[in-house]
Each structure stands twice: as structure tokens, then as C-alpha cells.
N, C-alpha and C positions, 0 to 999 in steps of 0.2 A: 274310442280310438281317436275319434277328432281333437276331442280336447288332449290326447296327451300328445299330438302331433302340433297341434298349437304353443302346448308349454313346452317341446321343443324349440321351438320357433321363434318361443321369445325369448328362450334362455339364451339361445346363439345369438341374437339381436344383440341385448343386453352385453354379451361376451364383445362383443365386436364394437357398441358403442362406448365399451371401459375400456377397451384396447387403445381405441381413438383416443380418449380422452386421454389416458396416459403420457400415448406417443407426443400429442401436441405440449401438454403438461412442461415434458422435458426438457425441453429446448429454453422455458423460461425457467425452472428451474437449476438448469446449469449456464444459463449465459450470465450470472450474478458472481460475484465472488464467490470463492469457495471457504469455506471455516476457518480455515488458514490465512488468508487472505482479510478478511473480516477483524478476527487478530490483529492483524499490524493496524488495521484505520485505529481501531482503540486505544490500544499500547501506545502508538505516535502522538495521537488527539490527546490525551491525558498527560504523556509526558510534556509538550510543548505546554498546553494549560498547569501545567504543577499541581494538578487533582490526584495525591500520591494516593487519597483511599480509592478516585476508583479505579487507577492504575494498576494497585495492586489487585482487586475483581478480573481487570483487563489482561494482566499476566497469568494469573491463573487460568483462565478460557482461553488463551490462545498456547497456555502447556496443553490445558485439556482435548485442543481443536488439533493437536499434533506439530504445532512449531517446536522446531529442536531450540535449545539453551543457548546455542553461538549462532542461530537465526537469531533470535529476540534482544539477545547483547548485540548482536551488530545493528539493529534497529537503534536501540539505546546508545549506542556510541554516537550514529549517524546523526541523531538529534542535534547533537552540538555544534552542527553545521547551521543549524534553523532556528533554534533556541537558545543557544547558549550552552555555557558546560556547566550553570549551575543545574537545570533544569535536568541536563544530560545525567549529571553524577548522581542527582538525588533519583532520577529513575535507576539508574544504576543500583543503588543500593536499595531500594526499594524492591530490584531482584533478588535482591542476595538474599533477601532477609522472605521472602516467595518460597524462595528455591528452600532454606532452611527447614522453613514451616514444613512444606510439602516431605522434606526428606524425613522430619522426625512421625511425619503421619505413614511412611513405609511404600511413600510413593519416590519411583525413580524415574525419570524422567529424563529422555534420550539426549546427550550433549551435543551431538550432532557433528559437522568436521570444521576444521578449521578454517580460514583463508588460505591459499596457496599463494607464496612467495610472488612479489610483484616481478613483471618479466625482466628479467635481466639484460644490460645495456643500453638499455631506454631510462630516460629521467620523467619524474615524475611530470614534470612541465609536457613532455612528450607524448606518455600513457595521456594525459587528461586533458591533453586537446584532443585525442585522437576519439576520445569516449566523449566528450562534449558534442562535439563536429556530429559522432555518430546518432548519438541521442536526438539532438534538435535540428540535425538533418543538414545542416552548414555550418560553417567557420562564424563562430561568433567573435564579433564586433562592437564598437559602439563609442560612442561622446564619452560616455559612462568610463568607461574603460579607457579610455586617451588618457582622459581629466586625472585617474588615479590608477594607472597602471597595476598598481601592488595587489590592487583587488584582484582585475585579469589575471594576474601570475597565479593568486590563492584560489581564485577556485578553478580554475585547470591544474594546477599543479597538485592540490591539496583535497579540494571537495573531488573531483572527477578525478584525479591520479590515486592519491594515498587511500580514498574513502572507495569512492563510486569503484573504482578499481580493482578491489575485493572483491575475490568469486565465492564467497559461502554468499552472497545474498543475492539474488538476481535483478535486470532490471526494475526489473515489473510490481516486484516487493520495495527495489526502494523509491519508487515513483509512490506507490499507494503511501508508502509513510509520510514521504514530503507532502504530497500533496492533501493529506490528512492533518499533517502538524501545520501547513499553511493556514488549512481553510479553518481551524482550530486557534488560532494565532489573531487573527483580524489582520486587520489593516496594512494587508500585502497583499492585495489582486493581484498587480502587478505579474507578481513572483507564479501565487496563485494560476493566472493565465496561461504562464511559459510552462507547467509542469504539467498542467491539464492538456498539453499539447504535445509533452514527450511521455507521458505517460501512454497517452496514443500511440504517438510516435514504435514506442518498444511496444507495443501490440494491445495494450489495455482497451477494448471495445468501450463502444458509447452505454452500453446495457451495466457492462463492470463501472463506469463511472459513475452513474445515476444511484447504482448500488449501493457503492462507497458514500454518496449525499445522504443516503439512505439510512444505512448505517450512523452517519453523523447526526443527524433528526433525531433519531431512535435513541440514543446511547449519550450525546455530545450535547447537542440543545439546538432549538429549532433557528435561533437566530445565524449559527453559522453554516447550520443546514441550507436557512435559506439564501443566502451569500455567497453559498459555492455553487448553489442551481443558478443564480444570476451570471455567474463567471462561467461555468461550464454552457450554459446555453447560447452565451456569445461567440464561446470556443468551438461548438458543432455547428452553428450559423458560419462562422470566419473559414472552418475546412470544408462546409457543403459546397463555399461558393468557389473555393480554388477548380 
């Protein structure tokens, strides 16, 4: 009788010390990216580098991780704000020919919705201050900008109007791309820095960033891995101390 009161006693222990562990488990479990999210670091990291094979590895796992067809094209457009449009177009077509494969293997794969019409009576210049401002949290400024105006006008008018302004992709998705094609790119901290901070900014936690570095190590290669944990550690040092 003892002892099966015993092996009671430890089976409910037991029960009770895998519950804990679970419950704690979770919390690190879901404060990382989610599969979807993970997706874009890759797709972005590969198209800014122009590594079209393992781009296309990269598009297939982030169909398979559940990004819809005009998610991952709007990624692949957005590039061409960071890389260029040669880089952009050849990811571009690097989908199509994704998308073909996949179709003649009998898989379909969800297209997802479109952009909704940018708002009307607002200029573009208008929309993408107003989404700059809100993004990095003040009216940007700068020398940079005096010195050659035309730039200021493009990317308010163009990157954060025509682009950033697009409701199929959310903030949050197009900060992980930028800031994945950056730290993939080199020798833009700079840029790297500001986006590691509006990244933030639109809600991306310190845990999702570390991730994203993580992801890049893993997938991308250790030297730009370790180059964004440089940038990124100066970035959570710079906001501890406000």
C-alpha cells in the first residue's frame, strides 16, 4: 500500500515538474520570431546578397512557413529600395520560376491580398512623411538632406509613401527585411543602426532581434551575424539609457 502511495506521489511530482517546465519553456519559445517572420530574414538576406540558389531554398520555406505569394513579392519589390533593382528583379524572377516548380509538383499555394489603393487626396510626399515621422518617432532632418534635397523628397515621397505605405506588408515585416538586407549588405551600420531602432520602434522586441542575428549566423554567415550583434548591442545600450 505504501509503495503504491508513493508511486502516486511521484507520478503527480513529476506531472507538476513537466507542467513547470513547459509553462517556463514558452515564453522563450514564442518571444523569437515566428516561421513567418524567419522567412523574410532569409528571402531579404539572400536577395540583397544575390545568392539566387539559396534564395530559392529561402522562398520555398517561407511558402512552406505559410507567407502568402503578394507577402513575399512585396518583400521582393521592397528590396530595390536597399539593393538595387538589379538584385530586386533577379529575386523576382527567381519567384516565378519557385512559384512554377511548386505548381507543376500540384502544390497551390495561397496568393494572399493585394495592396489597398494609397489614400486619396494626400501626396505621396505627404503619406511618407507622415509614416517616416511615425516610424522613427520625429520629423527627420539633417545636413544630409539640406546638402541634396532630392534624396529627402525620395525617400518620404517614394520609400515611406509609394513603398512603406502599402498595407499587404506590415510594419514589422518590413523592418525585419530591411534590417536583414542591411546587415547582409555590409558596410551600412549607419542605416543598419536607424532601422534596428524603428524596428523597435513598430514593436519588434529585444528577444525578436537577437533572433533575427540568430537566424543570420545560422543561415547567412557568422561574419554578418557578428556585425549586427555589434550594431544591435550599441542600439539596446543607446535606448536603456534614454
Amino acid at each position: 500500500m505504501k509503495k503504491k502511495i508513493a508511486a502516486m506521489l511521484t507520478g503527480i511530482f513529476l506531472a507538476i515538474f513537466s507542467m513547470t517546465a513547459v509553462s517556463q519553456a514558452q515564453p522563450t519559445i514564442h518571444s523569437g520570431l515566428n516561421a513567418k517572420q524567419q522567412g523574410i530574414v532569409t528571402i531579404a538576406a539572400f536577395t540583397a546578397k544575390g545568392d539566387l540558389e539559396r534564395l530559392k531554398t529561402a522562398l520555398n520555406e517561407g511558402l512552406d512557413a505559410g507567407l502568402t505569394v503578394n507577402e513575399i513579392k512585396e518583400v521582393l519589390v521592397q528590396m530595390y529600395a536597399y539593393c538595387g533593382f538589379p538584385r530586386s528583379l533577379n529575386g523576382i524572377n527567381t519567384f516565378m520560376s519557385v512559384l512554377e516548380e511548386r505548381k507543376a509538383k500540384g502544390i497551390t499555394d495561397e496568393l494572399g491580398r493585394e495592396a489597398s489603393p494609397l489614400p486619396a487626396g494626400k501626396s505621396s510626399i505627404e503619406l511618407g512623411t507622415e509614416v517616416q515621422t511615425s516610424l522613427v518617432g520625429a520629423p527627420v532632418s539633417g545636413p544630409t538632406y539640406t546638402f541634396a534635397p532630392a534624396i529627402d523628397q525620395f525617400l518620404k515621397g517614394h520609400l515611406f509613401g509609394d513603398i512603406f505605405g502599402r498595407d499587404n506588408l506590415d510594419y514589422q515585416s518590413r523592418e525585419i527585411a530591411t534590417i536583414s538586407a542591411l546587415a547582409s549588405l555590409g558596410g551600412v551600420n549607419n542605416q543598419l543602426r536607424s532601422h534596428f531602432n524603428v524596428g523597435m520602434n513598430v514593436g519588434l522586441t529585444e528577444a525578436q532581434m537577437k533572433n533575427l542575428v540568430t537566424v543570420l549566423e545560422t543561415r547567412v554567415g557568422k561574419q554578418e551575424a557578428d556585425n549586427a550583434t555589434d550594431v544591435l548591442n550599441k542600439v539596446i545600450e543607446s535606448r536603456t539609457r534614454k
